[in-house]
MARBA-3410 file (N, C-alpha, C, O; in Angstrom, 1 decimal):
113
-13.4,16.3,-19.1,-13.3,17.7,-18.8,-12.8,17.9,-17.4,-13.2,17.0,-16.6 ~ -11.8,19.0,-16.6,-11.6,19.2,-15.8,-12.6,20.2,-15.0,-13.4,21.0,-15.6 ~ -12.3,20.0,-13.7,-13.1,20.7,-12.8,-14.0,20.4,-12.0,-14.2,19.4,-12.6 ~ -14.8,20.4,-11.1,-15.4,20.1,-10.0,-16.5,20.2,-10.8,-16.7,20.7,-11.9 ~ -17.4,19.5,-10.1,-19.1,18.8,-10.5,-19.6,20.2,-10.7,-20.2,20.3,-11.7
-19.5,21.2,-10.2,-20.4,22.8,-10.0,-19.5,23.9,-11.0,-19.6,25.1,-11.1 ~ -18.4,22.9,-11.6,-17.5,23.8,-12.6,-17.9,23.3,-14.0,-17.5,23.9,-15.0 ~ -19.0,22.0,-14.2,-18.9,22.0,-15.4,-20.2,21.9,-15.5,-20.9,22.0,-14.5 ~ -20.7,21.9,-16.7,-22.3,22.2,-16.9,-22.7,21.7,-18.1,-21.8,21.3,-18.8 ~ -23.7,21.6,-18.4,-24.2,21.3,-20.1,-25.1,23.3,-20.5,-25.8,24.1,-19.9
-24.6,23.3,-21.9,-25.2,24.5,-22.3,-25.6,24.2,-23.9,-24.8,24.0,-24.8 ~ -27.1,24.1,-24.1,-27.7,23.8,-25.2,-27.5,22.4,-25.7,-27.9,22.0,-26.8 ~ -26.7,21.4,-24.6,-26.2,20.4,-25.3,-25.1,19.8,-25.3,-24.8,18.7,-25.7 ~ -24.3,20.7,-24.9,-22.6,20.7,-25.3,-22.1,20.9,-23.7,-22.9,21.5,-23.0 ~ -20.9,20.4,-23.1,-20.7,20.5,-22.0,-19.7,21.5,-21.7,-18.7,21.5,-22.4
-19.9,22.4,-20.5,-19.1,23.7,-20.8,-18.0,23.2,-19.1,-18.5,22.7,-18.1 ~ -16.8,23.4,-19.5,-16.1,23.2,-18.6,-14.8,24.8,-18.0,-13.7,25.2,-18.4 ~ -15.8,25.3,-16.7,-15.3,27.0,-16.8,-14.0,27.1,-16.3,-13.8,28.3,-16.2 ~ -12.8,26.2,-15.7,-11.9,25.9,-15.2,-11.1,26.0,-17.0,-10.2,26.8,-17.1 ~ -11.3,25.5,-17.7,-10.9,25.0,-19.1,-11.1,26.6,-19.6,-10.1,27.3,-19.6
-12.3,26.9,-20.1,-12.8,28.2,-20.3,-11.4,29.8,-19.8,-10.8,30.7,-20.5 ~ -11.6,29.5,-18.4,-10.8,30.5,-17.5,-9.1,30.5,-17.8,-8.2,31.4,-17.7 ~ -8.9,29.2,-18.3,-7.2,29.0,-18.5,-7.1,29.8,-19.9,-6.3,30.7,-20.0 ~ -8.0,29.5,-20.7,-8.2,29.5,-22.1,-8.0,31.4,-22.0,-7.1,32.0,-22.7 ~ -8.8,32.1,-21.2,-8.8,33.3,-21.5,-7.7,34.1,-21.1,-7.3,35.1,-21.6
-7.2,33.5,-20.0,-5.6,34.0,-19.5,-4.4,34.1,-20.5,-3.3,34.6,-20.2 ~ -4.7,33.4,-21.8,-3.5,33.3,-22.7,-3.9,34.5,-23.4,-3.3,35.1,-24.3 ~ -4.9,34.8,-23.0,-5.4,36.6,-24.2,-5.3,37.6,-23.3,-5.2,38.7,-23.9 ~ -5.3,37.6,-21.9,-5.6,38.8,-21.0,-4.6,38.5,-19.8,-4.5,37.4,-19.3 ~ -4.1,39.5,-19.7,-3.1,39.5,-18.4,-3.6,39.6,-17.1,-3.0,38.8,-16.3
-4.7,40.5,-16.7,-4.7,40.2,-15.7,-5.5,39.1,-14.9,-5.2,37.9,-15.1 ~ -6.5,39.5,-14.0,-7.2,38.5,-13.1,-8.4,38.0,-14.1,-8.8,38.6,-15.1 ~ -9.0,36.7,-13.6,-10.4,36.4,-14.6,-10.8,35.4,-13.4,-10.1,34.8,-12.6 ~ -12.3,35.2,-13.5,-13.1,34.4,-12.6,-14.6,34.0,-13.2,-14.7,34.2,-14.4 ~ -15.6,33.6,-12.8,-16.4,33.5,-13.6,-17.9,33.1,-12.9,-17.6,32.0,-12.4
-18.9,33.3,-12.7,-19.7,32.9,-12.2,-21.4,32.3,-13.1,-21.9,33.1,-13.9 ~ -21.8,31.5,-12.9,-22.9,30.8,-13.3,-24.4,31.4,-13.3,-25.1,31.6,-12.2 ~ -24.8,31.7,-14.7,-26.4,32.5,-14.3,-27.4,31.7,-15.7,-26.8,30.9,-16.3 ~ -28.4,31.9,-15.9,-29.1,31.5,-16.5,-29.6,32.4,-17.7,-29.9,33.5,-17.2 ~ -29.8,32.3,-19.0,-29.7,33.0,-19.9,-32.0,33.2,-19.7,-32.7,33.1,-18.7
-32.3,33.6,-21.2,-33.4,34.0,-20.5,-34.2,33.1,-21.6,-35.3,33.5,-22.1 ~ -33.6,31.9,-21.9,-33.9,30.3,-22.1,-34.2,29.8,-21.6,-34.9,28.9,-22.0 ~ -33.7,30.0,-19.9,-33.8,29.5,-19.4,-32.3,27.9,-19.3,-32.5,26.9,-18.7 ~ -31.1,28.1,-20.1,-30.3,27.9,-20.3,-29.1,28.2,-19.0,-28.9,29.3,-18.5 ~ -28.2,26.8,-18.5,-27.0,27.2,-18.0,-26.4,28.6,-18.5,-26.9,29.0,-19.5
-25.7,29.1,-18.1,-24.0,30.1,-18.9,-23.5,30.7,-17.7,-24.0,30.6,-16.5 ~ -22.5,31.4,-18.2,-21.9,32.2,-17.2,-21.4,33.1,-17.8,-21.5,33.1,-19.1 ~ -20.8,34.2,-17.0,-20.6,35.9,-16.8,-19.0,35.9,-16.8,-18.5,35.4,-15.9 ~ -18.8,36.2,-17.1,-17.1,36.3,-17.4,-16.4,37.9,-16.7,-16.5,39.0,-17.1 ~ -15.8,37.5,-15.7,-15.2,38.9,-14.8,-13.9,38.8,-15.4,-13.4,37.8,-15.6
-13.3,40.3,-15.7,-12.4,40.2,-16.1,-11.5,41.5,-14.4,-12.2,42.4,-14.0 ~ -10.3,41.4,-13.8,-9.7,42.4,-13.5,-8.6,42.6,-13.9,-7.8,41.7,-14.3 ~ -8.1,44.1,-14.0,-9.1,45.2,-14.1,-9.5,45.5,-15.2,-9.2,45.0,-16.2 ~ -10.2,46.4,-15.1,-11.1,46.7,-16.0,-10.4,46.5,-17.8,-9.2,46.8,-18.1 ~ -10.9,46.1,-18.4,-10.0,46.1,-20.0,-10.1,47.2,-20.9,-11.2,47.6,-20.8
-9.4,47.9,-21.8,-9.1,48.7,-22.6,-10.3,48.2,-23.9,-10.7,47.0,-23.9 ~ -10.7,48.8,-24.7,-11.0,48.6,-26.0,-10.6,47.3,-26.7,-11.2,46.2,-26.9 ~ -8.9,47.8,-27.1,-8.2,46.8,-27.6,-8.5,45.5,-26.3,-9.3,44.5,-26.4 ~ -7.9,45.7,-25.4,-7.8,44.6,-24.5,-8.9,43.6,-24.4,-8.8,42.6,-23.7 ~ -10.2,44.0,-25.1,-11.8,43.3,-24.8,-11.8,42.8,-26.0,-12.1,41.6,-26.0
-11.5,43.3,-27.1,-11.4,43.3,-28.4,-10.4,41.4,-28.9,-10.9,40.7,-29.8 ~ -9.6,41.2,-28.4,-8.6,40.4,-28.3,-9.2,39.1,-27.6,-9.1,37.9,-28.0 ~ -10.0,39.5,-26.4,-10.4,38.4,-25.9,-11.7,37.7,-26.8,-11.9,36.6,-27.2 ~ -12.3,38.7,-26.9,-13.6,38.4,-27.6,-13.0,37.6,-29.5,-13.5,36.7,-30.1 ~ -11.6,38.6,-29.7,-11.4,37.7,-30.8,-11.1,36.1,-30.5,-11.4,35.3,-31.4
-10.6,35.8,-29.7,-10.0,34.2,-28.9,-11.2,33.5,-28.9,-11.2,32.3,-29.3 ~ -12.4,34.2,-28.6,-13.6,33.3,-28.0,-14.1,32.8,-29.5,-14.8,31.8,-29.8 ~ -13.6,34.1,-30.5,-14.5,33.8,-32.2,-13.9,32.9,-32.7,-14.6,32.0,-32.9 ~ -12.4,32.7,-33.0,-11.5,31.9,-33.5,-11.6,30.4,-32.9,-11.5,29.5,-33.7 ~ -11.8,30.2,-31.5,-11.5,29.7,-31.0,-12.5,28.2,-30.5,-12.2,27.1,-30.5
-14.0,28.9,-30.0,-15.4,28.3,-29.9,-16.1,28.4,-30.4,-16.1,29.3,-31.2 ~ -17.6,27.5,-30.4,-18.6,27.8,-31.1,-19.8,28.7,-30.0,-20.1,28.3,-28.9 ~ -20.3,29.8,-30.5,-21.5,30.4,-29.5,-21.9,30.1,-28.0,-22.1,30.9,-27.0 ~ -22.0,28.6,-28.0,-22.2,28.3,-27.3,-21.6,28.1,-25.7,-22.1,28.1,-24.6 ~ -20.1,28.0,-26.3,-19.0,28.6,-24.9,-18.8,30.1,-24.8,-17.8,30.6,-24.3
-19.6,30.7,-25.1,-19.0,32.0,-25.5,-20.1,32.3,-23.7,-21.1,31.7,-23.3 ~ -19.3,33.7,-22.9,-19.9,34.1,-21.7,-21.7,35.0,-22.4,-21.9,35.6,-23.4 ~ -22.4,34.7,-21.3,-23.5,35.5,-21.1,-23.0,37.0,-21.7,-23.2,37.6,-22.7 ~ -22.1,37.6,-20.4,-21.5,39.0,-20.7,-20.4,38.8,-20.0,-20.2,38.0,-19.1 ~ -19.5,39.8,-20.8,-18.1,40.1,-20.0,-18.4,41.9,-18.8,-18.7,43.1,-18.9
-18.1,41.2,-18.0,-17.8,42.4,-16.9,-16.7,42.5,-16.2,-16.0,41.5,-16.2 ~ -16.1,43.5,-15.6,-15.0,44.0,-14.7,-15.5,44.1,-13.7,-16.7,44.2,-13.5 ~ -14.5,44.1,-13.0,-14.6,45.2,-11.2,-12.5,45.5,-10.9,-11.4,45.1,-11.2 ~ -13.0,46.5,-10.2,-11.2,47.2,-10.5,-10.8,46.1,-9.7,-9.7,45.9,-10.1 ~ -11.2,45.2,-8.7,-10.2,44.5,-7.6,-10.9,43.1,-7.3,-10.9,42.8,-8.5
-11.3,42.3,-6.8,-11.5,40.6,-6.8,-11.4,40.7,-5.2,-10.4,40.8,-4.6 ~ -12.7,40.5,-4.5,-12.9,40.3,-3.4,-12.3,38.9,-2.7,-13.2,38.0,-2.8 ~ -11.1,38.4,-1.9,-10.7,37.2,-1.1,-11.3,36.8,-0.3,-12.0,37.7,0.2 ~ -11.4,35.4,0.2,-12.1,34.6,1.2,-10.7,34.7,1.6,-9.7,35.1,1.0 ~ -10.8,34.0,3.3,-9.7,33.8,4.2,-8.8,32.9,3.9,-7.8,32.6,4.5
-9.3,32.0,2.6,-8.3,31.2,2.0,-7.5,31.6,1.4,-6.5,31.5,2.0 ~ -7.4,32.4,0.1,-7.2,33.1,-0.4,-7.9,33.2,-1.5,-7.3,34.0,-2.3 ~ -8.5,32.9,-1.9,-9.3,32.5,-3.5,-10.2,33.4,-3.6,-10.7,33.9,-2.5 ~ -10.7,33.8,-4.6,-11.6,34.8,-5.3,-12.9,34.5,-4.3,-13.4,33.4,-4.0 ~ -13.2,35.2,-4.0,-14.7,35.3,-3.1,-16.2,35.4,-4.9,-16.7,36.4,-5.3
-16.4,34.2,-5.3,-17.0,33.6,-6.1,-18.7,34.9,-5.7,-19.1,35.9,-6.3 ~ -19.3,34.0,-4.5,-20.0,34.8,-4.5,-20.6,36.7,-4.3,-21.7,37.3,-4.7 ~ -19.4,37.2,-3.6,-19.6,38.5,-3.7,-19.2,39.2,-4.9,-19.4,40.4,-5.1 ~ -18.5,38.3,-6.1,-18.6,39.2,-7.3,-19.6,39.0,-7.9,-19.6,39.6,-9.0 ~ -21.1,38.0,-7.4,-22.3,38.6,-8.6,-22.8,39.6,-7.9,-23.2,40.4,-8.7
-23.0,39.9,-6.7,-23.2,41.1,-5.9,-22.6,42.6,-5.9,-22.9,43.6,-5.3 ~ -21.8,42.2,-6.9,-20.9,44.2,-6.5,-21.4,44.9,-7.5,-21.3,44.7,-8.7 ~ -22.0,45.9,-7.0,-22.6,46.8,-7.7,-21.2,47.6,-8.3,-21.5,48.4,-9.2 ~ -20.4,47.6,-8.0,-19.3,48.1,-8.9,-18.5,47.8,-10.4,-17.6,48.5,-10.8 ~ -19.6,46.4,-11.2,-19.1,45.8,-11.8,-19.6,46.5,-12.9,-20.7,47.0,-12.8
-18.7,46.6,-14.3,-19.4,47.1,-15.4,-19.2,46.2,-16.5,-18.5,45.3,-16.8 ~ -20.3,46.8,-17.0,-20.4,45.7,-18.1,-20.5,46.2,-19.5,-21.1,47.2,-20.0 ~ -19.5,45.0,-19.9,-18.3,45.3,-21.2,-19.0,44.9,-22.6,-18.9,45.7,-23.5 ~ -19.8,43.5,-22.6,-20.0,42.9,-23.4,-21.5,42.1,-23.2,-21.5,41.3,-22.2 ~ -22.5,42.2,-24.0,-23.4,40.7,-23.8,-23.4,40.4,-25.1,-23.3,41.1,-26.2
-23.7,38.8,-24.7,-24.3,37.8,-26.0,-25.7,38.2,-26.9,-26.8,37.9,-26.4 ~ -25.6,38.7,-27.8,-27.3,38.3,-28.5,-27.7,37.2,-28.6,-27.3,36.4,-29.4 ~ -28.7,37.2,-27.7,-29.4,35.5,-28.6,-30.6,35.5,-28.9,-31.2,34.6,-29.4
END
């Protein structure tokens, strides 16, 4: 699996790799995607799937069909959320931590479990 020690994880068993994950969703959605790590109320790894900007119906619809076709449950995000824009660090890269913080984010989709 690619990605950094804090990019991959075990979820129920199975090892989730969100670098892999994130490529994976870019071939369904045009614009920005990022992703951050939370805990289900299993007390299970997962993560939150940010999409920018925000997605259309269809546009959510398409991703979510990729994740059915494509994985089993278990890769599938906690929830999908937006925010209109993706906060930068001085590097240039997605500022990771201020998007589980922005109260601006809405939310598109959650998992039943």
């Amino acid at each position: 699996l690619l990605g950094r020690t804090d990019d991959i994880f075990k979820r129920y068993g199975e090892k989730i790799s969100l670098p892999a994950i994130l490529d994976f969703v870019l071939d369904s959605w045009s614009g920005q995607v990022t992703s951050y790590k939370e805990t289900d109320p299993n007390l299970e790894e997962g993560y939150v799937l940010v999409l920018s900007p925000s997605p259309t119906k269809a546009q959510l619809n398409q991703v979510l069909i990729s994740f059915r076709k494509n994985f089993s449950r278990t890769r599938w995000p906690l929830r999908i959320e937006s925010v209109c824009k993706f906060a930068y660090l001085s590097s240039g890269k997605i500022d990771e931590g201020e998007i589980k913080n922005l109260s601006q984010s809405s939310v598109h989709w959650r998992l039943r479990l």
